[in-house]
MIMI-789399 format. One record per residue: residue in one letter; z negated, x, y of N, C-alpha, C in turn. Coordinates in steps of 0.02 Angstrom, whole numbers, plus 50000, padded with zeros to 5 digits. Atoms other than C-alpha are relative to their C-alpha. Layout:
N
AZXYZXYZXY
...
# end
This chain:
300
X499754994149965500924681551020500325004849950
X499614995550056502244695450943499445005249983
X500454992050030501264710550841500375004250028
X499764991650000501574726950846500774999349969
X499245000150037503114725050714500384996850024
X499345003849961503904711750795500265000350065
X499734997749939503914719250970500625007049960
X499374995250021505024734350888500324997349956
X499205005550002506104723950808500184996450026
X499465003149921506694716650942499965006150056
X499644992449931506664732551045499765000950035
X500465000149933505444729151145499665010149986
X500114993049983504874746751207499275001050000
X500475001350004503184749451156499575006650023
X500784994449964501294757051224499745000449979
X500705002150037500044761251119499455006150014
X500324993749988498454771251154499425000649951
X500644997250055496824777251052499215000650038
X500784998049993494954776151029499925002749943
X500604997050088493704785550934499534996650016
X500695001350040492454776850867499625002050013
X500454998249959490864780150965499345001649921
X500634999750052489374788750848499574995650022
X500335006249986488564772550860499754995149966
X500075006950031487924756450798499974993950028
X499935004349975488084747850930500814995850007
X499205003549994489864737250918500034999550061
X499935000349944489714734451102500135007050039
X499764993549958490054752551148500565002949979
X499075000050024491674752051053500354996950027
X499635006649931492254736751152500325002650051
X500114999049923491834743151313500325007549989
X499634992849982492944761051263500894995849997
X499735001950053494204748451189500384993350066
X499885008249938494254730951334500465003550046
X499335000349978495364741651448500644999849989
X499195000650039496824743251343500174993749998
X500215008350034496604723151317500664998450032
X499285004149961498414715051372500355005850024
X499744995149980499024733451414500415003249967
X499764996750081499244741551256500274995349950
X499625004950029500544734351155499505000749901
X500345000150055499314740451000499475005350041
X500324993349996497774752851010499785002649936
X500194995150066497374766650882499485001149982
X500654994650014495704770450784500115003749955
X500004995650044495324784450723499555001949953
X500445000350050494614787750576499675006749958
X500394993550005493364802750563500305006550041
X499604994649971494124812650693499835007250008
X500364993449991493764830350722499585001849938
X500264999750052493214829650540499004998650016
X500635003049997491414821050609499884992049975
X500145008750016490574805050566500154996750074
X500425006549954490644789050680499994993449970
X500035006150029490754771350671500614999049950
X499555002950015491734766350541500674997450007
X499365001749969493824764650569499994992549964
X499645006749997494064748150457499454992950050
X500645001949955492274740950543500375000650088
X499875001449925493004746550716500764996650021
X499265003950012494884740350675499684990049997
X499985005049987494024724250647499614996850057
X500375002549949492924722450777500465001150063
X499765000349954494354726150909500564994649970
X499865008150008495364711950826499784995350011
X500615005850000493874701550829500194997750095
X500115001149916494154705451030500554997950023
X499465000949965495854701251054500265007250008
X499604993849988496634719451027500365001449920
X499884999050068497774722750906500015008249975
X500324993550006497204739350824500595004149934
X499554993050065498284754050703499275002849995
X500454996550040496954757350570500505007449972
X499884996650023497024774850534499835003349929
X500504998050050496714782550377500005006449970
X500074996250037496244796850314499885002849935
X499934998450074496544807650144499395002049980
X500594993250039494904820150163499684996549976
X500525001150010493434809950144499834995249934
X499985004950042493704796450016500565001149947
X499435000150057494464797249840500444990649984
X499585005149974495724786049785499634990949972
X500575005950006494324771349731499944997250055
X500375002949925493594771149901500574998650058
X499484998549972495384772749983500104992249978
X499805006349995495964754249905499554995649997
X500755002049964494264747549938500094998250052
X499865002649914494754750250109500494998250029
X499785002750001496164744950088500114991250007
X500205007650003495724728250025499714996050073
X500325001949963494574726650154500264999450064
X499854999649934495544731250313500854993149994
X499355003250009497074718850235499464991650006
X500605005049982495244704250228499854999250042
X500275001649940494854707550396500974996350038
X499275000549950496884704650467500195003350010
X499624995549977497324720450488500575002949977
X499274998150012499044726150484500315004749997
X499554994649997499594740050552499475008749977
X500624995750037498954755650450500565007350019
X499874991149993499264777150500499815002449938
X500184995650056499304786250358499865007750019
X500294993249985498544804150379499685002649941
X500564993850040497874819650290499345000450015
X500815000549969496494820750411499715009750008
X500274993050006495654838450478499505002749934
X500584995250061494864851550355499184997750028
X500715000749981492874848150357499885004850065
X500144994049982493044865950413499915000150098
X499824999449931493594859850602499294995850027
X500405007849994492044847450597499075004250014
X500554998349981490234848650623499525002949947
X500524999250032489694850150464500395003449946
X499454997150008490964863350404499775001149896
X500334998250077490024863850208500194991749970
X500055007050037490474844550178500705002449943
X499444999450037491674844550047500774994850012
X499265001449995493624840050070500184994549926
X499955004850059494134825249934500705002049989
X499385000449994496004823549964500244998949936
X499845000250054496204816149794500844995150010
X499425001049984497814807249879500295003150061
X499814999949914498924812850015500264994150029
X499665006449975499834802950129500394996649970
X499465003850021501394798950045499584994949960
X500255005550046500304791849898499454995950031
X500325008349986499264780850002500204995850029
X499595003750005500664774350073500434996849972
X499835005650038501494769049924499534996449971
X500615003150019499654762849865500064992350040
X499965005849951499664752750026500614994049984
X499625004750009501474746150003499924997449928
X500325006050069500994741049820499674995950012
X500655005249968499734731649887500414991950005
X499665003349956500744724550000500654994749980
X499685001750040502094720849887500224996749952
X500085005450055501624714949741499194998949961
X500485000649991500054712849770499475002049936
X500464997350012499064723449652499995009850018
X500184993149985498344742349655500525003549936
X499644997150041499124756549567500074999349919
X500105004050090498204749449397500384997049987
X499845007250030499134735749374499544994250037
X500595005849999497494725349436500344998250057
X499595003849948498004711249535499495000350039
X500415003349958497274707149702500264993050018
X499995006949975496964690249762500134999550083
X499824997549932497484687649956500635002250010
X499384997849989498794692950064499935006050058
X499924994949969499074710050131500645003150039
X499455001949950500354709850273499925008050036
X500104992049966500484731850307500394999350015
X499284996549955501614737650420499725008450016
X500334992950018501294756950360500305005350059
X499904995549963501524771350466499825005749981
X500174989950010501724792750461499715003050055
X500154994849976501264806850548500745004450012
X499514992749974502644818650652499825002150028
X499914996349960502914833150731500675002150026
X499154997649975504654834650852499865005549976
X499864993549978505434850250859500684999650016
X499324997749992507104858250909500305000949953
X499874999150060507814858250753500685007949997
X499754992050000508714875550712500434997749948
X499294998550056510424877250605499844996549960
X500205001650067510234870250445499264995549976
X500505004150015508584860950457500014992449986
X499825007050039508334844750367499194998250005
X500665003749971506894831850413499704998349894
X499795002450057506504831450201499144997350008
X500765003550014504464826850244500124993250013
X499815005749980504934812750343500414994649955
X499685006150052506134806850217499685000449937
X500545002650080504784807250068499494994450029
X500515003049957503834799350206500244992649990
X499605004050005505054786150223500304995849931
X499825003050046505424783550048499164997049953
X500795002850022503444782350011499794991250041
X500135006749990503594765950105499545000150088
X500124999749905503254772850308500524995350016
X499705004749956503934759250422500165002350081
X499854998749934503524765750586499765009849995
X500294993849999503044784250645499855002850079
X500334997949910501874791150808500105007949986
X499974991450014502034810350824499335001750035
X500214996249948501274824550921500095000150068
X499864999549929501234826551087500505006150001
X499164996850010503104830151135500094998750074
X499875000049925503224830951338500515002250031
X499274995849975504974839351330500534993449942
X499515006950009506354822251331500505003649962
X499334995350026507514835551289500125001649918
X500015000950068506934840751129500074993749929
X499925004450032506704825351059500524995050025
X499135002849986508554819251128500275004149929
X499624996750037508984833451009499674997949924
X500275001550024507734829250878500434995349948
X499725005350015508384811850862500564997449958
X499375000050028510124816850836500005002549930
X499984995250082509754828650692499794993449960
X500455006250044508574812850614500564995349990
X499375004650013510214801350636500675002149960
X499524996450042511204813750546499834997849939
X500255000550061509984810850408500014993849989
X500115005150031509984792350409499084998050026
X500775001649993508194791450475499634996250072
X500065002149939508324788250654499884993749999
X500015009749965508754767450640499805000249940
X500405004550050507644767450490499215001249994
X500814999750000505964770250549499995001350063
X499975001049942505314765850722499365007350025
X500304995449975504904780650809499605000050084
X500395002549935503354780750935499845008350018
X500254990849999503174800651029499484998350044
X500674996849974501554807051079500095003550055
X500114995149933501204810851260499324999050029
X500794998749963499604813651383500085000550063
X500044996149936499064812251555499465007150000
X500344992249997498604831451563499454998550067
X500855001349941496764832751674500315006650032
X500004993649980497354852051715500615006649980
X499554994950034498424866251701499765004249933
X500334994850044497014875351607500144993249906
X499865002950073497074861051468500594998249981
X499344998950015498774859551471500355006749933
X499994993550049498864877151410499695000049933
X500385001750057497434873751287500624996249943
X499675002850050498484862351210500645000849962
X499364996050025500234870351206499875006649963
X500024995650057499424886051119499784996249949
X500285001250030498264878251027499734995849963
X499865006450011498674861450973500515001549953
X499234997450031499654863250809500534994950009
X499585002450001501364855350845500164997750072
X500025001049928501054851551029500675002050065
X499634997049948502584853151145499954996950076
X499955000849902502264854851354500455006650017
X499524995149976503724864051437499555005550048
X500184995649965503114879051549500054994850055
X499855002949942503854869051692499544995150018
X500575003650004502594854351667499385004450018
X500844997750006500954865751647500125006550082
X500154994849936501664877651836499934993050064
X500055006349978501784857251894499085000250004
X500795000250022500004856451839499615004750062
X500294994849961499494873651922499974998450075
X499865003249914500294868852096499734994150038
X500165002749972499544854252103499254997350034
X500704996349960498144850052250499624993849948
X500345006550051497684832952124500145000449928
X499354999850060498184839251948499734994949978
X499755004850027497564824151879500244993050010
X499515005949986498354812552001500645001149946
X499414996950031499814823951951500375000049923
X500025000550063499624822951769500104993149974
X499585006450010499944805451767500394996150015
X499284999949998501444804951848500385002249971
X499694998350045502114816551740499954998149934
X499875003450054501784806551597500434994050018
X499435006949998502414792051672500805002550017
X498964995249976504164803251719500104999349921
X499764999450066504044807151530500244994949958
X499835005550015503804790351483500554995350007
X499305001749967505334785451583500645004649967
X499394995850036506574800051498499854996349940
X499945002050082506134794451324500084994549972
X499645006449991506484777951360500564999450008
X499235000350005508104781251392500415003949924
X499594998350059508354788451216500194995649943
X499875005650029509054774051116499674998749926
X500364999450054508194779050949499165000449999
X500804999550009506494781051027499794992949993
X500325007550027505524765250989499464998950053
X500844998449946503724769651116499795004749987
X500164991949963502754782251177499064998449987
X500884999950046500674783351094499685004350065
X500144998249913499754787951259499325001049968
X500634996849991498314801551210499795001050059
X500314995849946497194806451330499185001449983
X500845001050012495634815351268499605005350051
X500444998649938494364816851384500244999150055
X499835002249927495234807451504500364991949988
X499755005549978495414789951443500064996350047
X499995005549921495164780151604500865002550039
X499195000949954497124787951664500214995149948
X499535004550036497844777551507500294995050016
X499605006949948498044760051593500265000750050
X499294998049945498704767451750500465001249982
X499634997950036499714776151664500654994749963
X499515004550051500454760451535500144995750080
X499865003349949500434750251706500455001850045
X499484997949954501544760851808500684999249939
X499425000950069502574764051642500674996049988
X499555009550015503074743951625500365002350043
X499325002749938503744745651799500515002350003
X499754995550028504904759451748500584997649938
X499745002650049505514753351588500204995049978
X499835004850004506604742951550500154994849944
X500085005550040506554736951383499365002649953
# end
């Protein structure tokens, strides 16, 4: 069956959605957050220490949803691990099969439970994505030291659309890009419009048809979290018009997942988008409706 990489190169129009990692030890209650996406989701996402808390393990739950028949985007984070324990897990998530890797900063402790842990960040992203593509490449670590094995990444960034204003130049994205990013998922971006305009600016730069772009959307549960998230979500764009959609309606979260799937349908028609990363927290169970109406919709 095609991966992740080889459905966007060929164009195929891709779905991908996200678990967290259950504070657990049971592997069976990762599954069972994890088994509906199964044949739905063209990849699913873990995340790795989200909300700056412990859970299970991301390269542990990356392999145990391979193990199931899901193909998983290990995420990784900069805070918690220096850069030792970083190609460690490397090694390890390239030993289990895994492929497709998120590169991330990762929240301050500060947002987390245990706001006194200490912050590592002895790499950021860029450098553990060229870490990774060394790897990957020529198969040893930044030492020189070779590894044995074969490490088959298909690396990935972190965006945030915006409307880009006069004179603005995408220059993260292209350190991003030259650090050895392949693909890139954003923020939740619920306005087609912006990122029509987005796009163009990014193709000005040369960046558009060289890194497959996947935007971040949500079936919204409410008007009230709607709002939540457009203030208070850094980078987060929902139009006004969406969140008085929300208000008016007598089912907002029938409602809320039609309007993803509408969204899902505009940004499909933007020739540079690549797929659409289908959050929904605290409301996974819309996701597969959601990718299921989607297909019918979309046409490549």
């Amino acid at each position: 069956m095609a991966n992740l990489q080889d459905k966007l190169k060929a164009g195929h129009f891709v779905l991908t959605a996200e678990v967290t990692p259950p504070v657990s030890a049971d592997r069976n209650e990762l599954i069972a957050k994890a088994m509906p996406f199964k044949g739905l989701a063209d990849a699913v996402n873990v995340t790795d220490g989200a909300g700056a808390r412990p859970h299970l393990g991301a390269v542990t739950a990356a392999a145990l949803l391979l193990d199931s028949g899901i193909e998983p985007i290990l995420q990784f984070t900069c805070r918690d691990r220096n850069r030792i324990a970083l190609q460690s897990d490397l090694i390890s998530a390239a030993a289990w099969g895994v492929q497709n890797l998120l590169m991330l900063r990762g929240d301050d402790p500060s947002a987390g439970d245990q706001p006194d842990a200490k912050a590592v960040f002895d790499l950021d992203a860029r450098q553990l994505m060229e870490t990774a593509r060394r790897l990957r490449d020529t198969g040893e670590l930044p030492t020189g030291k070779k590894v044995a094995g074969k490490a088959s990444f298909f690396i990935g960034g972190a965006d945030s659309p915006i409307d880009p204003p006069a004179g603005w130049e995408p220059k993260s994205l292209a350190g991003k890009a030259a650090s050895g990013a392949q693909f890139v998922q954003t923020q939740f971006c619920m306005d087609a419009g912006i990122v029509r305009r987005y796009m163009a600016r990014l193709a000005e730069h040369g960046l558009a048809d060289k890194l497959f772009f996947i935007i971040g959307v949500a079936p919204l549960r409410s008007a009230k979290s709607a709002r939540w998230m457009k203030e208070k979500l850094y980078g987060t764009i929902i139009p006004d018009a969406i969140v008085d959609r929300m208000e008016q309606a007598s089912d907002p979260v029938a409602e809320g997942r039609r309007i993803c799937v509408e969204v899902i349908g505009e940004l499909a028609d933007i020739p540079q988008v690549a797929g659409c990363h289908i959050m929904a927290p605290n409301n996974d169970a819309a996701v597969p409706e959601v990718i299921v109406e989607a297909r019918k919709s979309v046409r490549r």
